[in-house]
N, C-alpha and C positions, 0 to 999 in steps of 0.2 A: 242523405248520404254524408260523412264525413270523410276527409280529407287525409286528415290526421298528419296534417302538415301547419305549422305553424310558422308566422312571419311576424316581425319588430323592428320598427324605424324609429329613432330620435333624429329628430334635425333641430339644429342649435340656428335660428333666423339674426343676423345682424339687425341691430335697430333700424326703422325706416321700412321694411319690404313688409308689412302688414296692416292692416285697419280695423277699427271695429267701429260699432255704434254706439251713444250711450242713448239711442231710444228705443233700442231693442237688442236683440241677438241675431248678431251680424259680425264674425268674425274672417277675416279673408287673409291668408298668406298666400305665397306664389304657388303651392303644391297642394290648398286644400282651402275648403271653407266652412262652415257652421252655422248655417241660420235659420230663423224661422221659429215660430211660437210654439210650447213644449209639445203639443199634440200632432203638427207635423215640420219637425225640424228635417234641414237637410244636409246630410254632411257627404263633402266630394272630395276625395285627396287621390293623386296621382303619387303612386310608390315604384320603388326599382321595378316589381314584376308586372307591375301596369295600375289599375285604376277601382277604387274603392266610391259606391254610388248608393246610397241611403237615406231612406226616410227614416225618422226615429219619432215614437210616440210614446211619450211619458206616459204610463199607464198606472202607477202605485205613486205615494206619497215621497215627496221630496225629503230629504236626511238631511239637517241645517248641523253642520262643525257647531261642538260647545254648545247646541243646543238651537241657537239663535241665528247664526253662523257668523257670527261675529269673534272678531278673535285677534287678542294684541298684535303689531305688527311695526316695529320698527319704528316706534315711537308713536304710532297712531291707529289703527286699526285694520285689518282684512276683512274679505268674506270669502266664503266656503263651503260649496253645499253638493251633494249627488244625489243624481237621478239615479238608482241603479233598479227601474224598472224600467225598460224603453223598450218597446214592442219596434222591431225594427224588419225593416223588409228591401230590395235596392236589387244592384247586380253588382257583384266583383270580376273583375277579370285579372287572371295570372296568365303569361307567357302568352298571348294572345287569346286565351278562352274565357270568353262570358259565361258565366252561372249566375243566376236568378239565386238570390239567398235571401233568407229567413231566420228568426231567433230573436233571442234578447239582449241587450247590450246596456255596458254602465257606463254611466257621464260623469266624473270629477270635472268640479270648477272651482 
């Protein structure tokens, strides 16, 4: 079933209210987090209308920026790549209702 309602948050975090890992993928701000190995990553965020709750599983080939994903940055280097195959499954809830959701979802990093 579709909704056909669509929602969009940016939050702009001051330095200091987040963490990550540099031995895995592990990323934590105060309204959301990101981790776990590409085949079951788990992403949690708490938005205005309530709460966003997912597994994501890379399931096609990673997309590397420039090729390699490597790429100039500021006098030295970035990286940059998408998953945009992730078999994705979790619950959402708006305005206090759970639903059990399914589909596919794209990851920029």
């Amino acid at each position: 079933m579709t909704a056909g309602t669509y929602y969009s948050q940016q939050v702009v975090n001051p330095a200091g209210p987040f963490s990550v890992s540099s031995q895995q993928l592990d990323v934590r701000f105060p309204d959301a987090t990101l981790s776990g190995p590409m085949n079951a990553m788990r992403l949690t965020a708490r938005i205005p209308q309530g709460r966003i709750d997912l597994t994501l599983d890379a399931t096609g080939p990673v997309m590397y920026d420039n090729g390699t994903g490597l790429f100039p940055f500021l006098g030295g280097s970035g990286c940059y790549y998408s998953l945009p195959h992730l078999r994705s499954s979790g619950t959402l809830t708006l305005n206090g209702k759970t639903s059990e959701v399914t589909g596919q979802s794209w990851l920029d990093r």
